[in-house]
C-alpha positions in Angstrom: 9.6 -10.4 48.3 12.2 -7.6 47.4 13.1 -9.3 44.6 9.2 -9.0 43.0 9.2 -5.1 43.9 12.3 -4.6 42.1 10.9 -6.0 38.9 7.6 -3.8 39.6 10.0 -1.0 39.7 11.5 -1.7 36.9 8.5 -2.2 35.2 7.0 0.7 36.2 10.3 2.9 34.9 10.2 0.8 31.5 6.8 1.7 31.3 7.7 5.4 31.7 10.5 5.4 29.4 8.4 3.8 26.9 5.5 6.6 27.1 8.3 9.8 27.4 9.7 8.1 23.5 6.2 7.6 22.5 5.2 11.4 23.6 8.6 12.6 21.9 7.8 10.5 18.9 11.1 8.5 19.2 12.1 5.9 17.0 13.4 2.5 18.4 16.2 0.8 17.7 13.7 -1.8 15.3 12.1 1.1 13.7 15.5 1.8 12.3 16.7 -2.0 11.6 13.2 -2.3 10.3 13.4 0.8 7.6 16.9 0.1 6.7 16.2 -3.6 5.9 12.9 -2.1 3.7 15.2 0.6 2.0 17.9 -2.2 1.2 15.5 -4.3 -0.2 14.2 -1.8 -2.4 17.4 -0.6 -3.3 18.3 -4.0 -4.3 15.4 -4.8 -6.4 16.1 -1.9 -8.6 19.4 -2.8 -9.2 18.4 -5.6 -10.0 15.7 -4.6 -12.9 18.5 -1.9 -13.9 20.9 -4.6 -14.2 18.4 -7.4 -16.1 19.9 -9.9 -12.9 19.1 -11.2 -9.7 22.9 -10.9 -8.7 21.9 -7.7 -5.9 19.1 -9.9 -4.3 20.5 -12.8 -4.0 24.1 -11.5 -3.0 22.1 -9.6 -0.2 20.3 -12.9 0.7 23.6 -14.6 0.9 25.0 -11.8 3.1 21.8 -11.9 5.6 21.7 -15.5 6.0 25.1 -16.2 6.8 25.6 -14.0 9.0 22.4 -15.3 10.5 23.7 -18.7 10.4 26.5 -17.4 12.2 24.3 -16.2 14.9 22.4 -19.9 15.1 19.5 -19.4 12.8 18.6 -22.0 10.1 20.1 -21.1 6.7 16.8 -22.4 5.4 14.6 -20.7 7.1 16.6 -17.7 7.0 16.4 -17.7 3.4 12.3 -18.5 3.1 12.0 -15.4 5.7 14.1 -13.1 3.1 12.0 -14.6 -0.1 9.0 -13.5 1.7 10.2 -9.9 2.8 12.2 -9.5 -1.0 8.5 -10.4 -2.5 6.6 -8.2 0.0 8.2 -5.0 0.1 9.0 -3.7 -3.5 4.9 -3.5 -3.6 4.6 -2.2 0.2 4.2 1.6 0.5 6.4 1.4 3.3 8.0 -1.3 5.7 5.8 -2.3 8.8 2.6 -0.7 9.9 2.0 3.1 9.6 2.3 4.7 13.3 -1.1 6.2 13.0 -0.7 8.2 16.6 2.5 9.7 15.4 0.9 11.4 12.4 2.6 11.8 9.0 3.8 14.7 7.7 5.4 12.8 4.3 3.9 10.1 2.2 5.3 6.8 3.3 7.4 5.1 1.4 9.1 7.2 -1.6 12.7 7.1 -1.5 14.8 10.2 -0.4 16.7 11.9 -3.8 19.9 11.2 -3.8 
């Protein structure tokens, strides 16, 4: 019995961590990862058209997978994911859904000036 209201307290304090980040609009760990991937990609793909090469996407491929193979994955399947994402997200306004109940106070998806 203690052990099952131990995991309801712990729910119940994940539950309230989750709603204090929500309320101060703070970004996850994966809403980082998940930008940072997008912004790589993208970054990659221009190269790429700059350079008249695949050479940045697929050496960003190899890097991803093998270190994804290291971690267990299929090298296969690893790469099929990245096809998919390197084909999806130079047309995507921006990576993932937009957080509609944060707001947006800046167009999604144009690249900082550097």
């Amino acid at each position: 019995m203690a052990r099952k209201s131990r995991r309801e307290e712990q729910r119940k304090r994940q539950a309230a961590v989750r709603e204090a980040a929500k309320e101060r609009r703070r970004p996850g760990r994966d809403d980082f990862a998940r930008m940072l991937l997008w912004l790589t990609i993208r970054k990659a793909h221009a190269e790429a058209r700059k350079q008249q090469s695949r050479a940045p996407l697929d050496t960003l491929c190899t890097i991803l997978v093998s270190n994804l193979e290291l971690q267990g994955f299929d090298a296969d399947e690893a790469e099929d994911v990245f096809a998919m994402l390197e084909h999806k997200y130079p047309s995507q306004i921006g990576p993932g859904r937009i957080k509609r109940h944060l707001g947006r106070s800046c167009e999604a998806g144009e690249l900082p000036s550097s």
